[in-house]
N, C-alpha and C positions, 0 to 999 in steps of 0.2 A: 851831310848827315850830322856833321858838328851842329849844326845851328838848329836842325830838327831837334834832335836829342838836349840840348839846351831849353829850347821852347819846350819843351814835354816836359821838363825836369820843373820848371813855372810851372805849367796846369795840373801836374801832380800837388805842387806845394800849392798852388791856390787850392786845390779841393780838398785840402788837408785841413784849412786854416779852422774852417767853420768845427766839423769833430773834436779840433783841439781846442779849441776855443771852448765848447759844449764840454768834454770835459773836464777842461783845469776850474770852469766857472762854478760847476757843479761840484764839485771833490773840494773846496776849499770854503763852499757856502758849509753845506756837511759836517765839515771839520769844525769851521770855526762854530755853529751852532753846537755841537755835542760837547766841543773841550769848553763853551762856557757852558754849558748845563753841569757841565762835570767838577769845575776847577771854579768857576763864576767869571764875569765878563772881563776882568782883567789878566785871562789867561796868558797873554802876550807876554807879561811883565813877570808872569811867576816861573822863578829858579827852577822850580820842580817839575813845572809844564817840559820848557824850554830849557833841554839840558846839556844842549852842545853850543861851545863859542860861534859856531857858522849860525843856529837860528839864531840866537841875541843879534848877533849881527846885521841879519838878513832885517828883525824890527828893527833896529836904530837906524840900517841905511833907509827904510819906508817913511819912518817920522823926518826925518831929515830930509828927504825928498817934497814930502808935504809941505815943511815950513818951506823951504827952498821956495815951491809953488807958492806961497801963503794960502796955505788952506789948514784947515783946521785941524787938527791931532786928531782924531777920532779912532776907537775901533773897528769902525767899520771902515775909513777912509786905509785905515794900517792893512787890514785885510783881503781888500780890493788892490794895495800896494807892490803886495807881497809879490814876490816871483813862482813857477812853477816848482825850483828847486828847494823852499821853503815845505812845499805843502807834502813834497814828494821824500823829504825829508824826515818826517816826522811818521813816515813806518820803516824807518833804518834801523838797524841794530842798538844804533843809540839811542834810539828812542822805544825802546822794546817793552818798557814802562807804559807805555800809551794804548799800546796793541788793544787789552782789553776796554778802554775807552770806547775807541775806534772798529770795532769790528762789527758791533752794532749800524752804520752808514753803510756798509757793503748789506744789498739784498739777497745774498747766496749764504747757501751751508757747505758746513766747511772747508772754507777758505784757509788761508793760514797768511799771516805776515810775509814771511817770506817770501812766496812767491806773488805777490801784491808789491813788495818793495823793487824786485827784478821786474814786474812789468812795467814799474811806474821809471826805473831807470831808462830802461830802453824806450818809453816812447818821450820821455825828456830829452834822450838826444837825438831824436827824430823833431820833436818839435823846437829844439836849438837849432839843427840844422834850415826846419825852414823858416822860422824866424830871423836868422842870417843869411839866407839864399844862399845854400848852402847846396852843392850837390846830392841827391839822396836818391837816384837812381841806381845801386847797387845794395841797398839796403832791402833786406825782407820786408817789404811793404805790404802786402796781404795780410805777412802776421800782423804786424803793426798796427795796421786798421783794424782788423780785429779785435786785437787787444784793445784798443781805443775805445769800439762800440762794446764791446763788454764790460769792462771796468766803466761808461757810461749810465751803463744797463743795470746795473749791480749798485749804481748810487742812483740813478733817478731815470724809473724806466718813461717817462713822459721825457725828459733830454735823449734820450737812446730814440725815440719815437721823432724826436725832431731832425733826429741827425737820418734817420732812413729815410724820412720826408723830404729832405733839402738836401741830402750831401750830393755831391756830383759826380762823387769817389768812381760808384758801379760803372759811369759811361766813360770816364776817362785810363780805368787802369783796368788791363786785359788779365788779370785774374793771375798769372802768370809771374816768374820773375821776370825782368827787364832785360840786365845782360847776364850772359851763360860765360862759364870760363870756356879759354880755347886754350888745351892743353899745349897746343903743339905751338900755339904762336904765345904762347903765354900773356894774353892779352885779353879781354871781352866781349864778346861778341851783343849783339841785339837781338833776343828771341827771336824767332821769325811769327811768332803771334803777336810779337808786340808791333810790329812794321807797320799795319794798316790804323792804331792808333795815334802812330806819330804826325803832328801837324805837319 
């Protein structure tokens, strides 16, 4: 059962990869178009954009990276750079300055930062864990995906439209949590609806 529940815990995070992918590409094209319409193309570098030591940071390791590479400094190169927790950053409290910017890229009414900022945590460390292969069969994965395809949907309903098209999500995870507590052995059990998707 070790090595089933292993292999399942791969084909969950492969079917994930694509969604997340479709998101963070989408959410930060978005971003960087609206904060230069708003702030102008050198958003990256302005104090008043970028108000916490973690995003300066997060640009100087991207340019650094680049020269590393020898490739060219660019905005668009810094942007494509950037990590998930830059983008996911920038509707945190500390950035509560931007909210109005930003609430224009989301296609829903009222929304609020807040809870945009708590979605965008949770599926960061869903998407660190399978980035790292990382176990994430005890995780609320349903919500997860959901949130994923909604915040999607809410920035560019033609990516939400690719991700229904192509994800693999619907045939690999039975709708269901994965493991149930077991009170008495204080340990986890495996749904019993999850059994027959196990490889």
């Amino acid at each position: 059962m070790a090595e089933r529940l292993y292999t399942y815990n791969v084909r969950l995070s492969a079917a994930l990869y694509g969604p997340l992918h479709m998101l963070e590409v989408t959410m930060r094209n978005r971003i960087n178009v609206q904060l230069a319409q708003a702030f102008g193309p050198a958003w990256l570098n302005d104090p008043k954009v970028l108000a916490t030591p973690y995003q300066a940071s997060c640009v100087r390791q991207a340019e650094q990276t680049l020269r590393q590479g020898n490739k060219p400094v660019t905005a668009s190169r810094i942007v494509a750079e950037l990590n998930f927790g830059f983008w996911c950053s920038l509707f945190g409290r500390q950035s509560h300055h931007l909210w109005q910017v930003l609430r224009p890229i989301f296609l829903a009414k009222g929304i609020q930062r807040s809870p945009i900022a708590h979605e965008l945590r949770e599926t960061r460390v869903l998407r660190n864990r399978v980035a790292h292969y990382e176990p994430i069969l005890g995780m609320a994965l349903g919500q997860r995906y959901a949130s994923i395809t909604t915040l999607t949907g809410w920035l560019s309903p033609s990516a939400a439209a690719w991700i229904a098209g192509y994800s693999d999500w619907p045939r690999v995870y039975p709708g269901v949590p994965i493991l149930i507590p077991d009170s008495t052995a204080r340990t986890f059990q495996v749904a019993p609806a999850v059994i027959s998707f196990l490889p």
